[in-house]
C-alpha positions in Angstrom: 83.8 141.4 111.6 83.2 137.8 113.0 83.0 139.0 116.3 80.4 141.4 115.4 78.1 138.4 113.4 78.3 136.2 116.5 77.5 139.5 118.5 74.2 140.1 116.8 73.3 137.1 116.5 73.5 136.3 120.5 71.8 139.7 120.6 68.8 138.3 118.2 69.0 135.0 120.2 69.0 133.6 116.6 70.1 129.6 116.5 68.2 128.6 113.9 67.7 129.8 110.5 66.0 129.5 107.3 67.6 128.3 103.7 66.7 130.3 101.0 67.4 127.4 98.8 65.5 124.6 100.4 63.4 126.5 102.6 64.2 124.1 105.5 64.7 125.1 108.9 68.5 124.6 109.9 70.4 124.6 113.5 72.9 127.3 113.8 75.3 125.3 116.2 77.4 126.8 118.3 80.2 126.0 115.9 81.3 129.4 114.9 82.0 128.1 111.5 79.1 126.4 111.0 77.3 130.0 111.7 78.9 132.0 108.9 77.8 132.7 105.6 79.5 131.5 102.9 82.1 133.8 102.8 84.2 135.5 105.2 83.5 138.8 103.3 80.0 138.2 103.6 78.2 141.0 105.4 74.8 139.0 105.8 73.6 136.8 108.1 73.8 132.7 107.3 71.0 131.9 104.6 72.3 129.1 102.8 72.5 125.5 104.4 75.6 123.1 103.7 73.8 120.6 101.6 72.2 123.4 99.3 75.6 124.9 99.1 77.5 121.3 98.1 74.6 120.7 95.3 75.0 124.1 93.8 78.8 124.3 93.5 78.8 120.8 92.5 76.1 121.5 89.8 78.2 124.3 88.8 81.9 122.7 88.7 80.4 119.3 86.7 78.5 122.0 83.9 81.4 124.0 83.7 79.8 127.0 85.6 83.0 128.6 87.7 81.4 131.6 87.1 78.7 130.8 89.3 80.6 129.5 92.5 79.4 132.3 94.4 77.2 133.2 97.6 73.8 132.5 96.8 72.5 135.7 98.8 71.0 137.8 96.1 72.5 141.3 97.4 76.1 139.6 97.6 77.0 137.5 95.1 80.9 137.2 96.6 83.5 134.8 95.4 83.4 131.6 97.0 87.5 130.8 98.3 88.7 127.9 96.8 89.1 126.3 100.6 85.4 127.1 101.6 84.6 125.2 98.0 87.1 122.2 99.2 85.1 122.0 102.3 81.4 121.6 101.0 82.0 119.4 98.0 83.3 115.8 97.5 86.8 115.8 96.4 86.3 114.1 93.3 84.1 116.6 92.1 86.6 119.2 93.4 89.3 117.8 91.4 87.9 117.8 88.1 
């Protein structure tokens, strides 16, 4: 399934994209991970940058919110993996 993402996205010649959270324009890279959506189960392209991602889970873990540690994409709404979580917020915030 990963190879089919960076398929189509070569295909679309797609290298930047838009956040549906901050509405900035954000590079792709060429870092595979840095290209994937939140999730590996994710069927959708990348929609949600880095930052947007750290300030929502981190919003979420300090309110108490576990419930809501999930993709952001409207249509998915997928588990975030607890490693994926470890990787976007600070680690005092993860181990509260």
């Amino acid at each position: 399934m990963v190879h089919t993402r960076l398929f189509l996205r070569l295909v679309r010649g797609r290298t930047v994209y838009e956040c549906t959270i901050c509405c900035d324009k954000k590079d792709a890279g060429a870092d595979l991970v840095i290209q994937q959506p939140p999730t590996l189960e994710c069927n959708h392209d990348r929609e949600a940058c880095d930052d947007c991602l750290k300030n929502m889970f981190e919003v979420a873990i300090q309110g108490g919110r576990l419930q809501d540690l999930i993709c952001p994409d409207t249509e998915c709404k997928r588990p975030i993996p607890k490693g994926r979580i470890k990787q976007l917020v600070s680690e005092t915030c993860y181990k509260q």
